[in-house]
N, C-alpha and C positions, 0 to 999 in steps of 0.2 A: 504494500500500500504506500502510493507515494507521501502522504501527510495522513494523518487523525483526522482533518477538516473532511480529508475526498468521502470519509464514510456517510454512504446512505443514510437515510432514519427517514418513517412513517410516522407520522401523527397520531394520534389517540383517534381526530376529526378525518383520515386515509391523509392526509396532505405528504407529499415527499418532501423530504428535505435535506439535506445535508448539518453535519457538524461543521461545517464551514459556515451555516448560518450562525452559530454564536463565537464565531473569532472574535479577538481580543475581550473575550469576557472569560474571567474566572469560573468552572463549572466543577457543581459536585455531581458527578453519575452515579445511578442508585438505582440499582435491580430492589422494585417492591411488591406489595403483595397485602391485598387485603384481609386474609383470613391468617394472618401468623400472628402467636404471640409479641413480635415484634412490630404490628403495625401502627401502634402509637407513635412510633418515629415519623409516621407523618405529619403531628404537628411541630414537633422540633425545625423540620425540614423546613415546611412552611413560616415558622419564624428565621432561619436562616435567609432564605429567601428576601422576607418584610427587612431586614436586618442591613442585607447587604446586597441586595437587589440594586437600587438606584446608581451604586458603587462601582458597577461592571459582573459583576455575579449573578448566577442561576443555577438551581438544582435542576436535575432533568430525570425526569422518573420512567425506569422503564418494566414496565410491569413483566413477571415472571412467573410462570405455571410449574418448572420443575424440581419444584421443594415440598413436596405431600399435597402438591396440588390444592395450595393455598392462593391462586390467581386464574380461578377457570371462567372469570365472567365476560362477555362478552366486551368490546370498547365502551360501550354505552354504557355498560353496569359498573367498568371502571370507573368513567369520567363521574358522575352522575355519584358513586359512593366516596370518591377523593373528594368533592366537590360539597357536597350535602354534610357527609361527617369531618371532614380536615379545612374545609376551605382554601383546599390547594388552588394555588393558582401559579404556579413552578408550569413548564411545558412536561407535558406525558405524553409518552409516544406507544404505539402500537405491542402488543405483547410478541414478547421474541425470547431465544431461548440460551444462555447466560454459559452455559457448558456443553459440552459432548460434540457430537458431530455437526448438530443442528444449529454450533454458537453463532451469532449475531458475529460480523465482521466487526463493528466498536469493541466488543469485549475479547473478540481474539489478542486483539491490541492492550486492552485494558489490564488483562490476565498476565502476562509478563511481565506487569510491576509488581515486583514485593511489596508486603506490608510491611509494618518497625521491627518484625523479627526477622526481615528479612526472604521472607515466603512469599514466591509467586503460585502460577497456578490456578484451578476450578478455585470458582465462587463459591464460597463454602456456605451460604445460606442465604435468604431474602434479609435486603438491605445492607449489601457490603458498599461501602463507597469509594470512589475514584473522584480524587481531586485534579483537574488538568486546567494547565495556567490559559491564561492569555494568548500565550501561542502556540498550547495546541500541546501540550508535553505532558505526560503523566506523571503528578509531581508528590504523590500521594496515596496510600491504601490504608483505607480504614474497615474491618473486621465487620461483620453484622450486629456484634454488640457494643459497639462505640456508639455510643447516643452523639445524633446530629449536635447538639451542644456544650458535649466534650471539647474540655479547656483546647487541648493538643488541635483538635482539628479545627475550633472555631480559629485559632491562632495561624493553624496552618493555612488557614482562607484569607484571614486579613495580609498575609502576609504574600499573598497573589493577587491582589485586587489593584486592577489597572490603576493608576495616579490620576483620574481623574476630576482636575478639578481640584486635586489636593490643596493647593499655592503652597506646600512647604519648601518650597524650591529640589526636590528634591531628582 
């Protein structure tokens, strides 16, 4: 793959799009899932989001079926439960599948970054997250039980968030 930007992505609404639509912005990537004990990290997210949205930042949620098949709803029962119980408003894209043969080209890419221990490799469960900067680099793996507002990771956000607008001269 010649960049992370050239990768496809579908919409939650069919729209195609590329990761090249959010260049130069800060993005958390998050395989999630309505029906797992972890899906309360939807509203973390959503506050990451409100938080540092305006800043150059966005979560991007991409829903995933093959963890006990805790994401079997259709796009519509996606949108429509992110939306009604989290008040997502982060872009969600189309469900797609995070490991094995069937992976999603963004996560082939994604999967090669270690997390702090050092481990790359399959997604070990709904809502691991991938921090990629501004331009496009995987700068980041955070585990599925890192709460979106864990110190380390909110730290590791601000600390990619384009300058804009800063005036600190910096």
């Amino acid at each position: 793959m010649a960049s992370l930007y050239d990768t496809p992505l579908r919409t939650l609404d069919g729209e195609d799009i590329s990761l090249g639509d959010f260049r130069d912005t800060a993005l958390l990537v998050v395989n999630v899932a309505s029906r797992c004990g972890l899906t309360p990290q939807y509203a973390g997210l959503e506050r990451l989001q409100k938080q540092f949205g305006e800043r150059g930042f966005s979560v991007l949620g991409f829903p995933c079926n093959q963890f006990a098949g805790q994401e079997p709803g259709s796009s519509d029962e996606i949108r429509t439960f992110c939306s009604a119980t989290y008040g997502v408003t982060f872009p969600m894209f189309e469900r797609i599948e995070v490991n094995g043969p069937g992976r999603h080209p963004l996560y082939a890419e994604l999967t090669r970054t270690p997390d702090g221990s050092g481990e790359a490799g399959d997604v070990q469960w709904n809502f691991e997250k991938f921090l990629v900067s501004p331009e496009g680099e995987v700068v980041g793996r955070f585990r599925p039980r890192t709460e979106p507002e864990d110190e380390e990771l909110v730290a590791a956000i601000e600390a990619r968030l384009p300058l804009r607008g800063a005036g600190n001269g910096a």
